[in-house]
C-alpha positions as CSV (number, residue, x, y, z in Angstrom):
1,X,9.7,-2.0,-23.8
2,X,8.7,-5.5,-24.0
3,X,5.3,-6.7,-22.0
4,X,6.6,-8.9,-19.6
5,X,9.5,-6.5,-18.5
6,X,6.6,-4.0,-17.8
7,X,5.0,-6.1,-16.0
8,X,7.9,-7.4,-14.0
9,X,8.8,-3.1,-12.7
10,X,5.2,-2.5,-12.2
11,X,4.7,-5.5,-9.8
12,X,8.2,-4.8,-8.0
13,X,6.9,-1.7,-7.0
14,X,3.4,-2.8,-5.7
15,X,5.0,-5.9,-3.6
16,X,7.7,-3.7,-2.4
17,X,5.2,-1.2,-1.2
18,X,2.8,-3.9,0.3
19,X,5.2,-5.3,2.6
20,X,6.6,-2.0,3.5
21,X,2.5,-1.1,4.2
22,X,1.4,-4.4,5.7
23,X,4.1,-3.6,8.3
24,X,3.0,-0.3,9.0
25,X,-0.8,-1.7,9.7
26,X,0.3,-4.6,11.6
27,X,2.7,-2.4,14.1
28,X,-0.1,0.1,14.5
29,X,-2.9,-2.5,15.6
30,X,-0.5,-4.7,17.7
31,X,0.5,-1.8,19.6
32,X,-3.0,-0.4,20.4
33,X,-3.9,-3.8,21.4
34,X,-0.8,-3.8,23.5
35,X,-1.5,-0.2,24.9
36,X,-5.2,-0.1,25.0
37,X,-7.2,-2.5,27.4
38,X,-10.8,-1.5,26.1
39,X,-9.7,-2.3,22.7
40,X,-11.7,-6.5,22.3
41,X,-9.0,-8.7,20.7
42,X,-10.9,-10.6,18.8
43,X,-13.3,-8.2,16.8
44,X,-10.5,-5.6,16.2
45,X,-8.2,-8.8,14.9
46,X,-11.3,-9.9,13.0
47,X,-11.9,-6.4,11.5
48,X,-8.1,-6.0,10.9
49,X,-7.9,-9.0,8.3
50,X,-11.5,-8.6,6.5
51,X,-9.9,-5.3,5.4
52,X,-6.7,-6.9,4.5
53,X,-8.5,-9.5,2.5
54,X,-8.2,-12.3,4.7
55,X,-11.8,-14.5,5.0
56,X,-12.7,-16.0,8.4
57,X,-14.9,-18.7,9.4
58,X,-17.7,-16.4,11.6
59,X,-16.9,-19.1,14.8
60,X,-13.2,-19.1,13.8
61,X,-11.6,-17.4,17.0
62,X,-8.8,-14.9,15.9
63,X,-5.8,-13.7,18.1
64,X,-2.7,-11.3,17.5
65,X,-0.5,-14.4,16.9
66,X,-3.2,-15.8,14.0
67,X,-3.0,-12.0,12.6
68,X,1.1,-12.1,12.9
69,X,0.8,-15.2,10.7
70,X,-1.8,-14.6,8.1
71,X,0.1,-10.9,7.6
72,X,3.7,-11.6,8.2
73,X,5.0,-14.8,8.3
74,X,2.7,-17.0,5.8
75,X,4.3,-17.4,2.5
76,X,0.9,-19.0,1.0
77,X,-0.9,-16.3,2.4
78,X,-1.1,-13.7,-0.5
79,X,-1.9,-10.9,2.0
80,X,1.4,-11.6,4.3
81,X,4.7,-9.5,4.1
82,X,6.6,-12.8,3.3
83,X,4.4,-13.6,0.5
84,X,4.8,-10.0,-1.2
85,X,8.5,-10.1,-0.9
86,X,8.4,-13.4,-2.5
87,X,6.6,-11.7,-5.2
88,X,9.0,-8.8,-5.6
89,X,11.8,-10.8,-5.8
90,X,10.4,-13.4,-8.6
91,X,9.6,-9.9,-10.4
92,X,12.9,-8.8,-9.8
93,X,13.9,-12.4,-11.6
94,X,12.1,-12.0,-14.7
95,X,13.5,-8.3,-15.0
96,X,16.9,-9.1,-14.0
97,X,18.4,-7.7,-17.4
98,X,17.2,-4.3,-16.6
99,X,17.7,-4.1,-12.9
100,X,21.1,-2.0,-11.5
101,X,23.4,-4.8,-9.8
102,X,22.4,-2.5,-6.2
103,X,19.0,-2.8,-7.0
104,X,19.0,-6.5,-7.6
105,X,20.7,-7.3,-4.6
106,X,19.1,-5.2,-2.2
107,X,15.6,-7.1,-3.3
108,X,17.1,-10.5,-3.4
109,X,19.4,-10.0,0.2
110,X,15.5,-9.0,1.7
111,X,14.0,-12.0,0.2
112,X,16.7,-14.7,1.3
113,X,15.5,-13.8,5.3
114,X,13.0,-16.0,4.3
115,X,14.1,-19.3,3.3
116,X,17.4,-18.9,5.5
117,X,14.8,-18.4,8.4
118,X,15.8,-15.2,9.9
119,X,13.0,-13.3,8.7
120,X,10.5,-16.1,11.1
121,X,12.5,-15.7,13.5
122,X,12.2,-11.9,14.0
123,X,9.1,-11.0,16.5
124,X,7.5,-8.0,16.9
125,X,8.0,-4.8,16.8
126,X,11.1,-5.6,15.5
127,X,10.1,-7.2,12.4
128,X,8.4,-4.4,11.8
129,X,11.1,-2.0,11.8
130,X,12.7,-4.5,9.4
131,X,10.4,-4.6,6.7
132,X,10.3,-1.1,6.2
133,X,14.4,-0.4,6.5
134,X,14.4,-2.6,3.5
135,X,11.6,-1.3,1.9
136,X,13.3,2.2,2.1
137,X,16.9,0.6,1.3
138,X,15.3,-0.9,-1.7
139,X,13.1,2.4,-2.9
140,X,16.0,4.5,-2.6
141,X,18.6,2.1,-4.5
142,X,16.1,2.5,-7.5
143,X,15.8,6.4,-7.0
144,X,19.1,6.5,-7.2
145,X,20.5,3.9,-9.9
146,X,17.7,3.8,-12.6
147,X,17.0,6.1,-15.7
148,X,13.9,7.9,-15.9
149,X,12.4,5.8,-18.6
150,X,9.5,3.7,-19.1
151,X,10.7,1.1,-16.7
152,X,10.9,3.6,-13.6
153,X,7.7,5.2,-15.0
154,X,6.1,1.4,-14.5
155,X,7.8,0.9,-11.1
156,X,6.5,4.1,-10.0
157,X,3.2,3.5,-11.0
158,X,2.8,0.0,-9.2
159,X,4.4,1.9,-6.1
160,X,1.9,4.7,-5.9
161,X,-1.2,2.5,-6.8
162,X,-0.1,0.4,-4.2
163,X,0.6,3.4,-1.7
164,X,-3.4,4.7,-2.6
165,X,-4.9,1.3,-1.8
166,X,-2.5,0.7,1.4
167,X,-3.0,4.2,2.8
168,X,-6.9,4.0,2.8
169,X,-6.4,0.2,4.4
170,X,-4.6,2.4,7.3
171,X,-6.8,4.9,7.6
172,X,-9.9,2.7,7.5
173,X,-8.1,0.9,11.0
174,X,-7.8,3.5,12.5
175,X,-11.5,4.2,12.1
176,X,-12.3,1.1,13.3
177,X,-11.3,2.2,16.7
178,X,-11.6,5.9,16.8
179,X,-13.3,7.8,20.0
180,X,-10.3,9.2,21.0
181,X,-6.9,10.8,19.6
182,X,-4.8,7.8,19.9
183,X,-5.6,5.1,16.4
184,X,-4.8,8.4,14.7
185,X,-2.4,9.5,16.3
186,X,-1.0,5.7,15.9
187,X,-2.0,5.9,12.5
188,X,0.2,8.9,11.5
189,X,3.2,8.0,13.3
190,X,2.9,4.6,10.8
191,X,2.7,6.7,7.9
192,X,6.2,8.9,9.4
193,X,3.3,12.0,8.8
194,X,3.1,12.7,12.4
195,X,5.4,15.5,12.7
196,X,4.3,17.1,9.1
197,X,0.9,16.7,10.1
198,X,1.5,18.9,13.6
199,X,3.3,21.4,11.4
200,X,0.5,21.3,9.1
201,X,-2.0,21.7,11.8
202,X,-0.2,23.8,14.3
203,X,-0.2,20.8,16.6
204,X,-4.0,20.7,17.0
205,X,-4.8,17.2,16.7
206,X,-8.4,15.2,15.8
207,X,-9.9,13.1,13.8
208,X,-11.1,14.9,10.9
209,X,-7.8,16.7,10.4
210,X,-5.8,13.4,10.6
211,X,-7.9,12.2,8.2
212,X,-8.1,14.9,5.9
213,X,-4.6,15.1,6.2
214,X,-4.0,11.5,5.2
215,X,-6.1,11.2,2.4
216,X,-6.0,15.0,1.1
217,X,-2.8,16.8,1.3
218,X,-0.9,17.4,-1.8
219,X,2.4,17.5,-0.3
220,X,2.7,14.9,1.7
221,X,3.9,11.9,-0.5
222,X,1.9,9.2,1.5
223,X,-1.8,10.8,0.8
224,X,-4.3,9.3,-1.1
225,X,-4.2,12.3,-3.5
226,X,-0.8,12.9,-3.9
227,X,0.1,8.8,-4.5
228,X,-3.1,9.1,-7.3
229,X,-2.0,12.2,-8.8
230,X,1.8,10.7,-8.6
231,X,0.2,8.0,-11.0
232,X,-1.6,9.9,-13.1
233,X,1.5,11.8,-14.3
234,X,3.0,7.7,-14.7
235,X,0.2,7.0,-17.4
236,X,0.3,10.1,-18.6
237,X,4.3,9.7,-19.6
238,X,4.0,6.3,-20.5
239,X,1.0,7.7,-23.1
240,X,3.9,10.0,-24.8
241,X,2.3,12.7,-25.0
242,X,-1.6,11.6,-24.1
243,X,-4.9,12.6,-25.7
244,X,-5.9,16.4,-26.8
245,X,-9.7,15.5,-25.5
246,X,-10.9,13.1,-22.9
247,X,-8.9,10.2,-21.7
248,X,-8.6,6.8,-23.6
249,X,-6.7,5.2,-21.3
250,X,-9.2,3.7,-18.9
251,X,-6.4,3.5,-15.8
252,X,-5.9,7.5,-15.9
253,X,-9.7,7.6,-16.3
254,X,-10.2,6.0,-13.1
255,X,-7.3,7.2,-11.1
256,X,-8.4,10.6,-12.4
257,X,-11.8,10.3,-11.1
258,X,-10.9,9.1,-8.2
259,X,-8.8,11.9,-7.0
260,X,-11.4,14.2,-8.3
261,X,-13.9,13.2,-6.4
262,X,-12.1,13.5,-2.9
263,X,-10.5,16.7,-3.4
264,X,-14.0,18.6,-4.3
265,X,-16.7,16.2,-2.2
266,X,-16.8,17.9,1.1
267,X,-14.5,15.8,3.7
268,X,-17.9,15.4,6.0
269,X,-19.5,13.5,3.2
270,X,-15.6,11.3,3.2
271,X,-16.1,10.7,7.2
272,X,-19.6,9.9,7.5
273,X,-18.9,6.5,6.1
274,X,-15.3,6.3,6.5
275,X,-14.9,2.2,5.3
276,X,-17.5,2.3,2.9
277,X,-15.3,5.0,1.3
278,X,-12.3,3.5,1.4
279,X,-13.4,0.2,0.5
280,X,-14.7,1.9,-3.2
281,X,-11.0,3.5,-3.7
282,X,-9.5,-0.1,-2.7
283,X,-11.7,-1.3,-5.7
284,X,-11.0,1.6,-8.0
285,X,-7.1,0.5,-7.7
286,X,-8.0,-2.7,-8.7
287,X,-9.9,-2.1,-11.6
288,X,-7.0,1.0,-12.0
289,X,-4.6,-2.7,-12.1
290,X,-6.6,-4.2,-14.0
291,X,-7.0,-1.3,-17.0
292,X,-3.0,-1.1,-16.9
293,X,-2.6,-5.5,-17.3
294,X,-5.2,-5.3,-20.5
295,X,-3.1,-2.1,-22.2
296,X,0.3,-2.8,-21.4
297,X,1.3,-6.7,-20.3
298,X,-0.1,-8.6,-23.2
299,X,-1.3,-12.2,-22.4
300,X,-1.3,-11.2,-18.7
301,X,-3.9,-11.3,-16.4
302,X,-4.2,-8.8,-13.4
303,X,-3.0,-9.4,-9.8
304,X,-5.7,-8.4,-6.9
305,X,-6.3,-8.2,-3.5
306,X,-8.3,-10.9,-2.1
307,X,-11.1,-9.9,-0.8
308,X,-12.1,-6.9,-2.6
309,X,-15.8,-6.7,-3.3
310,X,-17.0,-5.8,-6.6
């Protein structure tokens, strides 16, 4: 299929999946803040946008309403939910031809809350709830109106590279204020893996199985492995047919790796540096985005996080 309609499915699915995520982040931290009156304001906000990729002056003081604005409302901010619904409808634009009618409209009705003002005029938790009742509206429009062909294969591959990247940005929150059960237990109920996780778990709950649980599983469709194994299978179709030896294609190499190397390192050697860890597979899904922009959208140059240290 042409380059730039590629591009345009693969990008859809990343910003719809960012906003969806940013959303889940943002009602998990505001409510511990909320809830918890040990939790500091100002050093969990402060922590809370370094890992979303949003610098700070080091006297700069940060409050819940700066976070609100960087991460929801701020069109120029390319870490906000407004901004990556911007970007998922311009996608949309440029793929319009190959888009169901549904589908089409269900991203451009999201992305009109913006300019028509309703979407800044929603407050939290309720904005919240929003984002992610679209996000699922327009996920499950695309299940159910689009052929399996290379354009779903590119859409699903933006969505679960996305899902990899945004899933460790959660996890690595809610080690920023671990100690006791509740940033998990936050954390899981964001992810809608609480009540798989206590079935998983027999309704023991800590840290390390939350974790593991988050990052491991291979059933639950909002892991780490399961999202990079989801888009391995992407590449892998997209290939027709792949490779007899090795891997040529550097974004399965990477993903591949990736997802080999946290299903057989032990999960102590995972926790004992829990950000570190999840700050090198934030980077491995931008060089993953990176590998896919240089062998698929010719002339185009990669979309990335800001922030990401190389």
């Amino acid at each position: 299929m042409l380059s730039r309609i590629a591009e345009s499915m693969f990008w859809i699915g990343r910003y719809v999946e960012r906003a969806e995520d940013t959303a889940r982040i943002l009602d998990v931290q505001t409510q511990l803040l909320l809830e918890d009156a040990t939790i500091e304001e100002d050093p969990t906000c402060r922590a809370l946008l370094s890992i979303m990729g949003v610098d700070l002056e080091a006297d700069e003081p940060v409050d819940v309403s700066m976070v609100l604005r960087w991460l929801a409302y701020d069109q120029a901010s390319s870490s906000s939910i407004a901004s990556a619904l911007a970007g998922a409808r311009e996608s949309a634009r440029r793929a319009r031809e190959t888009l169901s009618v549904p589908m089409w409209e269900a991203i451009n009705t999201t992305y009109r809350a913006i300019p028509s003002g309703h979407f800044h005029s929603m407050r939290a938790p309720g904005i919240f709830q929003w984002v992610r009742e679209r996000a699922a509206l327009i996920n499950g429009t695309a299940d159910a109106t689009m052929t399996r062909d290379e354009g779903w294969h590119f859409l699903m591959l933006g969505r679960c590279v996305e899902r990899a990247d945004m899933t460790s940005r959660l996890v690595a929150t809610a080690s920023l204020t671990s100690g006791t059960g509740a940033p998990w237990t936050s954390t899981l109920r964001a992810c809608g893996a609480y009540e798989a996780f206590l079935r998983t778990y027999r309704g023991l709950e800590t840290e390390r199985g939350a974790a593991e649980f988050l990052l491991l599983d291979r059933l639950f469709p909002r892991s780490v492995v399961f999202a990079l194994n989801r888009a391995e299978q992407c590449v892998d179709n997209l290939e027709a047919g792949g490779q007899r030896a090795g891997f040529q294609n550097e974004a399965q190499r990477l993903l591949g790796r990736m997802r080999a190397e946290l299903e057989y390192r032990s999960l102590s050697d995972v926790m004992a540096d829990l950000p570190t860890e999840m700050e090198r597979l934030q980077r491995t899904c931008a060089q993953a985005t990176e590998a896919v922009t240089r062998r698929y959208f010719a002339g185009a140059e990669a979309m990335a996080w800001q922030g990401i240290r190389e």
